[in-house]
C-alpha positions as CSV (number, residue, x, y, z in Angstrom):
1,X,52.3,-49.1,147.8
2,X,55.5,-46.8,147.1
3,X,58.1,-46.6,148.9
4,X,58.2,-42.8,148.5
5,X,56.5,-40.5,150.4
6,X,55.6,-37.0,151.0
7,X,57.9,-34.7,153.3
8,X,55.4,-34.1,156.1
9,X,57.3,-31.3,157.5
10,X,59.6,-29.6,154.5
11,X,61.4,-26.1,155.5
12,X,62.0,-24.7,151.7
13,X,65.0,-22.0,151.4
14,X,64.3,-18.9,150.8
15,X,67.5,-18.1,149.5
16,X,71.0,-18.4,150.4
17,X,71.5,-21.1,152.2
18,X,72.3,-23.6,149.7
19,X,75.7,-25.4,149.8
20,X,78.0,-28.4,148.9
21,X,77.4,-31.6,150.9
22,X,80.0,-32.4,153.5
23,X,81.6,-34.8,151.8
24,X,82.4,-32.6,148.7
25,X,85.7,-31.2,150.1
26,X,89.3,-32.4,149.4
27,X,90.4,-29.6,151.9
28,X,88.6,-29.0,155.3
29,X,90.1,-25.6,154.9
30,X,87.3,-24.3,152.1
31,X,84.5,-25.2,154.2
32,X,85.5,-22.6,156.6
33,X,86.2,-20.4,153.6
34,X,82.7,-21.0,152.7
35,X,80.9,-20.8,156.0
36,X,82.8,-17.2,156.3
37,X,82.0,-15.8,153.2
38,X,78.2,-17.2,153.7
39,X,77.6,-17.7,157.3
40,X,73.6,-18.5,156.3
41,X,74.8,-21.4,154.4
42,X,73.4,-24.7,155.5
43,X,77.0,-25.8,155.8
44,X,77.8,-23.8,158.6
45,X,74.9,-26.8,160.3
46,X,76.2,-30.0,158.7
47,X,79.6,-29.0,159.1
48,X,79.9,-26.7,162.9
49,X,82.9,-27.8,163.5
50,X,84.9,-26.1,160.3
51,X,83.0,-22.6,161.1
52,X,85.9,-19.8,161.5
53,X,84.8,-19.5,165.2
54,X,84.4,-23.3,166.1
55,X,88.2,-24.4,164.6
56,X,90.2,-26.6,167.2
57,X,86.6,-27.7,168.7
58,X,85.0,-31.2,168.3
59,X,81.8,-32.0,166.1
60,X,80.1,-33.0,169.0
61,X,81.5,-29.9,171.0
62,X,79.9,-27.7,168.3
63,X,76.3,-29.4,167.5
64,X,74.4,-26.7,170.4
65,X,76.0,-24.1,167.9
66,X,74.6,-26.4,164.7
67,X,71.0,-26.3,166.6
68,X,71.0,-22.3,167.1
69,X,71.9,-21.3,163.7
70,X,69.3,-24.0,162.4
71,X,66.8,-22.3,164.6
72,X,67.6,-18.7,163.7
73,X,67.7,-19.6,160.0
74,X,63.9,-20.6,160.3
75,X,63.0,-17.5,162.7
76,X,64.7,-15.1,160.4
77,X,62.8,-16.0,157.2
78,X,65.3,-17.8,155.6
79,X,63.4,-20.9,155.7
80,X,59.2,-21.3,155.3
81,X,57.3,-24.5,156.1
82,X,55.6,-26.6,153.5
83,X,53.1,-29.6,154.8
84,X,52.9,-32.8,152.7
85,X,54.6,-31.7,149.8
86,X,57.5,-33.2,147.2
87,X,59.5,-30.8,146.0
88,X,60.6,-30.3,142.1
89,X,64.0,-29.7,141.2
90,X,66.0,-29.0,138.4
91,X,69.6,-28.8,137.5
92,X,70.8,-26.8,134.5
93,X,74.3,-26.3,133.0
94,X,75.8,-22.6,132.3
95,X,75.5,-21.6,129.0
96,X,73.7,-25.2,128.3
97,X,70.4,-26.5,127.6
98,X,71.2,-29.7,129.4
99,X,68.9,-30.2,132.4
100,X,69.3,-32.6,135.5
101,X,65.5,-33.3,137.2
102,X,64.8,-34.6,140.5
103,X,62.1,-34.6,143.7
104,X,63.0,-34.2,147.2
105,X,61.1,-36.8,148.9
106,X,61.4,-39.3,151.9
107,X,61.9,-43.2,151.3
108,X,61.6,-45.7,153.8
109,X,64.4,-46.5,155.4
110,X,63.6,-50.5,156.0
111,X,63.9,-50.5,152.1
112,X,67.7,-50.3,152.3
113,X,69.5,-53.5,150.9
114,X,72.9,-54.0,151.5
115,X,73.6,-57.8,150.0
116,X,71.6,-60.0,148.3
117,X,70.0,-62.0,150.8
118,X,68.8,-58.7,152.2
119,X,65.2,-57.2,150.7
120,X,64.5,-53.9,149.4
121,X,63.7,-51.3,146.9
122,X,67.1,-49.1,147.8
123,X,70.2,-50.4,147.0
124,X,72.9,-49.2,149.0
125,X,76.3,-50.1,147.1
126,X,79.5,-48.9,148.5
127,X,81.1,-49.3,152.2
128,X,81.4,-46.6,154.4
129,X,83.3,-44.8,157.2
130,X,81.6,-45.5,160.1
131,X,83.1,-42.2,162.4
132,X,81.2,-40.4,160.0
133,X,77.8,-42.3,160.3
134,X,77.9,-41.7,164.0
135,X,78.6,-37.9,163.0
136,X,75.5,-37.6,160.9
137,X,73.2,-39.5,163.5
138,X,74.7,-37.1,166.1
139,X,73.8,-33.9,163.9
140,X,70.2,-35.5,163.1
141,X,69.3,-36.1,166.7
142,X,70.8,-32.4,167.6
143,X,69.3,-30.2,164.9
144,X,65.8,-32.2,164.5
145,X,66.0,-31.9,160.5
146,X,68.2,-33.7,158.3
147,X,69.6,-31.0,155.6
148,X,71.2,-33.1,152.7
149,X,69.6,-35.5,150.5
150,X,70.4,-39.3,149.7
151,X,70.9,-38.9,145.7
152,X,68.7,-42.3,144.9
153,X,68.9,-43.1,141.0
154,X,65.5,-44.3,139.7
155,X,66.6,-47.8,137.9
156,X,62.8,-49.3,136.8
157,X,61.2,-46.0,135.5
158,X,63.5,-43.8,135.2
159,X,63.1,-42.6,131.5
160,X,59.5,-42.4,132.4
161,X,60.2,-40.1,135.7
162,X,62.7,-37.8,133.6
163,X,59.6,-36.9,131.1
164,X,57.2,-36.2,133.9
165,X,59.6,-34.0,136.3
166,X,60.5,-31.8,132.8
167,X,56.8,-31.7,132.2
168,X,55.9,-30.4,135.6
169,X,59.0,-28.4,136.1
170,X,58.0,-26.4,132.5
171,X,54.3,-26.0,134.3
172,X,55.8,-25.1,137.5
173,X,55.8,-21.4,136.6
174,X,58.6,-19.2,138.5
175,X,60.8,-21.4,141.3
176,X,60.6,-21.1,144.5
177,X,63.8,-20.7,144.9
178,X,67.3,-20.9,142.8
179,X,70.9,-21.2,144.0
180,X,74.3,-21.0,141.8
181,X,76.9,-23.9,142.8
182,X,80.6,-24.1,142.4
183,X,80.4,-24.9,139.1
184,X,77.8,-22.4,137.7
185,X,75.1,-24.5,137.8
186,X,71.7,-23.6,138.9
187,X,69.7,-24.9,141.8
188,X,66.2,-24.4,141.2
189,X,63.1,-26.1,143.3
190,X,59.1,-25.9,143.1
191,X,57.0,-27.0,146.3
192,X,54.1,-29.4,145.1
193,X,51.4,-30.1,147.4
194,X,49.0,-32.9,147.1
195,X,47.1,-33.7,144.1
196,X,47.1,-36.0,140.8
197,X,50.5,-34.8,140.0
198,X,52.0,-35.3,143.2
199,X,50.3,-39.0,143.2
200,X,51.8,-39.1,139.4
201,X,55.1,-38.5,140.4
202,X,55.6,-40.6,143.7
203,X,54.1,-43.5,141.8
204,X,57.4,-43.3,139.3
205,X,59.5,-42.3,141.4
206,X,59.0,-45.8,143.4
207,X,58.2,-47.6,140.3
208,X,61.9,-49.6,140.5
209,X,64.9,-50.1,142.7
210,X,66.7,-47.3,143.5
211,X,69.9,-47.2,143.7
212,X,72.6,-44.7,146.2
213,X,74.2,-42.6,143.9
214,X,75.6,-40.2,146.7
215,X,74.9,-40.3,150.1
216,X,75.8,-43.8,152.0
217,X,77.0,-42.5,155.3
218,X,73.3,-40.6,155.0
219,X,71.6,-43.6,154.3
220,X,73.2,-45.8,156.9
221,X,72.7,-42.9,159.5
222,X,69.1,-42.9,159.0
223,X,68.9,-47.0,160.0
224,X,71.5,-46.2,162.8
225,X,69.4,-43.7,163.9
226,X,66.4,-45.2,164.1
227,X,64.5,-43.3,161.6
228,X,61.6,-44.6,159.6
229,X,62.4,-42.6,156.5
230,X,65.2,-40.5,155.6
231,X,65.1,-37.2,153.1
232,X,66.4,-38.2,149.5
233,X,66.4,-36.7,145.7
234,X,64.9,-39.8,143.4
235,X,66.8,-38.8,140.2
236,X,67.2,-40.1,136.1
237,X,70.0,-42.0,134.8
238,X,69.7,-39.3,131.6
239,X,70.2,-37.0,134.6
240,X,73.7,-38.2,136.1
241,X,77.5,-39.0,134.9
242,X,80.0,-40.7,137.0
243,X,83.3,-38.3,137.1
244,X,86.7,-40.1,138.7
245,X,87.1,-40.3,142.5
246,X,91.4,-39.7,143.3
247,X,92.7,-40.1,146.2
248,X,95.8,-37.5,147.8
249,X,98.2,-39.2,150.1
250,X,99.7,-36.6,152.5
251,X,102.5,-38.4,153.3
252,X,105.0,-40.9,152.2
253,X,106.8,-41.8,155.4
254,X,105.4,-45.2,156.1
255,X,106.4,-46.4,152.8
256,X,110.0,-46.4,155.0
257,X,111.4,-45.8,158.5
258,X,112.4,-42.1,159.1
259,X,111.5,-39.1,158.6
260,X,112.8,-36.2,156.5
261,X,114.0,-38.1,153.4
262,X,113.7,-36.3,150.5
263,X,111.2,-37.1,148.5
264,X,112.8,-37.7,144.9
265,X,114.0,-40.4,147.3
266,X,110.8,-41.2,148.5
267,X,109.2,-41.1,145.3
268,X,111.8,-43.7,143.8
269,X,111.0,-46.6,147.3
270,X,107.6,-46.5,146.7
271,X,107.8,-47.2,142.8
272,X,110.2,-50.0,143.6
273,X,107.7,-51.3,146.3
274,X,105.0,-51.4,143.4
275,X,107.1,-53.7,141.3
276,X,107.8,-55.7,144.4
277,X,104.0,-56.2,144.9
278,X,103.5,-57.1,141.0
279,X,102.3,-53.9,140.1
280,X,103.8,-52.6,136.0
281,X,105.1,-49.3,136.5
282,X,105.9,-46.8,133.4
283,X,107.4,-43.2,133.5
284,X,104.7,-40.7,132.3
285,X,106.5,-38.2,129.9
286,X,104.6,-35.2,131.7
287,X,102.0,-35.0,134.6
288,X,99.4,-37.1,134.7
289,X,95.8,-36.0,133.2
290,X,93.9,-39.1,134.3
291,X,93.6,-42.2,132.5
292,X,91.4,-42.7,129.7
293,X,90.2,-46.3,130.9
294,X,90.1,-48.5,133.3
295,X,93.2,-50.9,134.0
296,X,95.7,-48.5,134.7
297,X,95.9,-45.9,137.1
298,X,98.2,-43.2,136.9
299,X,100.4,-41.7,140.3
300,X,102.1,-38.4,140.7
301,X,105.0,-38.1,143.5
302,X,108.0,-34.8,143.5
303,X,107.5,-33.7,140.1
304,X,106.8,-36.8,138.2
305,X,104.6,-39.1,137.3
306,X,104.0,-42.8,135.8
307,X,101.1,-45.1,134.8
308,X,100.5,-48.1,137.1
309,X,98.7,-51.6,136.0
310,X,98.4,-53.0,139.7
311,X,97.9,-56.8,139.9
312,X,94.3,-58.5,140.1
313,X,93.7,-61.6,142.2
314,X,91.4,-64.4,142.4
315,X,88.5,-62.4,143.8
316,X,85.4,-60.8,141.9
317,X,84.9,-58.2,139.5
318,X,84.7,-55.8,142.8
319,X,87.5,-57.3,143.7
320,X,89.2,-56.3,140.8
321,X,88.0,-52.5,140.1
322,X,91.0,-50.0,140.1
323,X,89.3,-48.6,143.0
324,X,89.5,-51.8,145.2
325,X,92.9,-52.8,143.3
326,X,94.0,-49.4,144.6
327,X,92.8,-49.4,148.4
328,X,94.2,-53.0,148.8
329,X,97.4,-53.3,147.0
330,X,98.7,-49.5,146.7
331,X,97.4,-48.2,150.1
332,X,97.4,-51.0,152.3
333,X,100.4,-53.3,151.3
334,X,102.5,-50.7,149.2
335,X,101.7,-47.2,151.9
336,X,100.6,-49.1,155.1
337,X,97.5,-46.9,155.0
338,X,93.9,-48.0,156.6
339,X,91.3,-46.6,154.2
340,X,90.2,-44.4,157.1
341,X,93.4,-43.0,157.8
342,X,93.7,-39.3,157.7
343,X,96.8,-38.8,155.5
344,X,94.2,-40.2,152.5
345,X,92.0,-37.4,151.3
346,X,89.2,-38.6,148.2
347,X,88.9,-36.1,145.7
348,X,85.8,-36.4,143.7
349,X,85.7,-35.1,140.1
350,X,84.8,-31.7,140.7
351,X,88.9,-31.4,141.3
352,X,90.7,-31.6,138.1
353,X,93.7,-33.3,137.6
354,X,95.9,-30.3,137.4
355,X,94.5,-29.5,141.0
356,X,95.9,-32.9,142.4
357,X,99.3,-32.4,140.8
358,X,99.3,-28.5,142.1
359,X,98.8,-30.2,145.5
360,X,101.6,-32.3,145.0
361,X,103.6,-29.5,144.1
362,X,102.8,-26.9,146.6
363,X,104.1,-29.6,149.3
364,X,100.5,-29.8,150.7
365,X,100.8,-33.8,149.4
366,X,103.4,-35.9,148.7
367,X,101.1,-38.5,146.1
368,X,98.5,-38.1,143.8
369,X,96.3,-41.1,142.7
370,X,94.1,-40.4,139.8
371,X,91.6,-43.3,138.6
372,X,89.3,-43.8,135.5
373,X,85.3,-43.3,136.9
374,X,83.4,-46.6,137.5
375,X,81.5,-47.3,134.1
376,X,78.0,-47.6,134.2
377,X,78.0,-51.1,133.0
378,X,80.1,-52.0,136.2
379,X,78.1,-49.7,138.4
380,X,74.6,-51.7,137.1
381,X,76.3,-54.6,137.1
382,X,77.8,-54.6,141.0
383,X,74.4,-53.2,142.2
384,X,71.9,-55.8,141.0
385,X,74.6,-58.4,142.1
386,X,74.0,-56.6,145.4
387,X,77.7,-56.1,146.0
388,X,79.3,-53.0,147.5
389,X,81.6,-51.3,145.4
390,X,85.2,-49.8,147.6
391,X,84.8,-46.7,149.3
392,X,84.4,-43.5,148.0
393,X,84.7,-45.2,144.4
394,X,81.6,-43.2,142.1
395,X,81.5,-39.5,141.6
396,X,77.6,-38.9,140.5
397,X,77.2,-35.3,139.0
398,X,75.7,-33.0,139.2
399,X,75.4,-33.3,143.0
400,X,72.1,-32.8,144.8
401,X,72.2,-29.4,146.6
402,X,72.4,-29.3,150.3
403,X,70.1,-27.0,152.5
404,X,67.4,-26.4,149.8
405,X,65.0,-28.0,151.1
406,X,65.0,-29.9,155.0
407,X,63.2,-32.8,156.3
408,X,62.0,-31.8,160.1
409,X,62.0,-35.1,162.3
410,X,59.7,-36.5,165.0
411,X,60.9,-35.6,168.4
């Protein structure tokens, strides 16, 4: 039997109420941009807290807000129910014939393996925040629905799956719905009820282990919460890239005692701190654009910028990824810094490099850390070892869109 199921009770958009997942933002400050220029967007749900009228509240203070906007969404026609169905979905570049294909379904959530010794179809590969695990269970159990998808990449028959979602996609006819992203891309979905098709296409799209591109904290909500299956996209690998995940450090100061230094003076400690630590450390003759591989990182502190080789222990090749090489050695021994502390913001690869050093610039960051993406090899390589990569360490794109199509829960 799959593992893939049906959505018993889908709410399809109607329009409009698409949006980046939560965890797309480098800046809490554009979600609220977002929710006011949109208030019907599904982010103004996931995220209560950031809308213009909820700021200085809690999460949990805003979740009866989250509830009522989720209810007037449905009442006002911006949502209609679907029974038993998958959904279709597509993903196509501006100006591009590329195309991205997908199916909002729900997977069982006691398929989830974290380590080897641990069975299961979905392989859940990096570790996670845990504050914002208890947020998403919190929202689930407030709002009755969950609203974004786990992005699961389809590992056994993928090229397979790809074929069949362009086929029925081409004999779709007219979505049900399309949605532009930050990018340009379009969103577009088509409802499939039962039938040989829908039988066709949940057979593939369980036909392998499937691994968590995007949505971990989403995943590991669904098993904190209890629930027996949890909404996801099963994707292609011809569908995905990984893009670099940075990291912006807002502040210097623990790197010494006191506050106020300037920070060409800053800047210069904590480059003498990497050498300290073992790390090779060499000026950059202009900002940095991102390295080209991995092995290096590159950092950018008041105005300037150099290329770091940090040192690699004893440990695995996890162990040894930039991203893990980064957390332990430049954040934690180097910056003092807790991955979880909030002077670290992670900055997927829909931020360019020249955004990172323009935050550095404007004084809204005092260090930017830019890292080479996983490589596929790696990320296929950590995953059937049933390792976990560091946090926040793949950018999959293009992301699965948010509020498109929702999951309503068992009460």
């Amino acid at each position: 039997m799959t593992v893939v199921h049906p959505i018993a009770r889908a709410w399809i958009t109607t329009g409009g109420t698409g949006a980046q997942n939560y965890d797309e933002f480098a800046d809490d400050a554009e979600i609220t941009a977002i929710i006011a220029a949109n208030p019907h967007s599904a982010l103004a749900i996931e995220m209560p807290h950031r809308a213009p009228e909820s700021l200085g509240r809690s999460f949990l203070d805003t979740l009866p807000a989250a509830a009522a906007r989720l209810t007037e969404a449905k009442a006002d026609g911006s949502y209609t129910p679907a029974g038993q169905v998958i959904v279709l979905y597509r993903i196509t570049e501006p100006a591009s014939d590329a195309a991205a294909y997908g199916m909002f379904v729900m997977v069982d959530t006691d398929q989830i393996s974290t380590s080897a010794d641990e069975p299961g179809l979905v392989i859940r590969n990096e570790d996670v925040f845990l504050a914002k695990v208890r947020e998403r269970v919190a929202l689930a159990e407030a709002v009755g629905h969950l609203l974004s998808p786990v992005l699961l990449l389809q590992t056994g028959a993928g090229a397979e799956l790809h074929a069949a979602l362009a086929a029925a996609t081409d004999a779709a006819g007219v979505p049900a719905a399309t949605d532009i992203d930050q990018a340009g891309r379009t969103h577009a979905i088509w409802p499939l009820g039962p039938g040989e098709r829908q039988r066709e296409l949940l057979a593939l799209a369980g036909g392998g282990e499937l691994v968590v591109a995007d949505g971990n904290h989403r995943s590991l909500a669904a098993q904190t919460g209890g629930l027996p299956r949890f909404l996801a996209v099963v994707t292609t690998p011809d569908s995905v890239a990984i893009q670099p995940y940075n990291r912006l450090v807002s502040e210097l100061t623990t790197a010494s005692s006191g506050l106020g230094r300037p920070a060409a003076e800053l800047a210069d400690e904590l480059i003498e701190r990497l050498r300290a630590a073992g790390a090779a450390v060499e000026p950059l003759a202009g900002p940095p654009s991102g390295p080209a591989a991995g092995g290096t990182v590159q950092i950018y502190a008041a105005g300037r910028g150099w290329a770091v080789t940090l040192p690699a222990g004893a440990g695995s090749r996890v162990d040894n990824l930039d991203h893990a090489l980064v957390e332990r050695v430049l954040l934690r021994d180097v910056l003092g810094l807790d991955p979880g502390d909030k002077r670290i913001s992670y900055v997927g690869g829909d931020y360019p490099a020249t955004w990172l050093v323009g935050e550095v610039d404007a004084g809204r960051a005092e260090l930017a850390i830019l890292i080479a993406p996983v490589t596929v090899d790696d990320f296929v390589a950590v995953n059937l070892a049933r390792e976990k990569l560091p946090r926040k360490s793949t950018w999959f794109t293009p992301k699965a869109r948010g509020g498109l199509v929702l999951a309503e829960l068992d009460r």
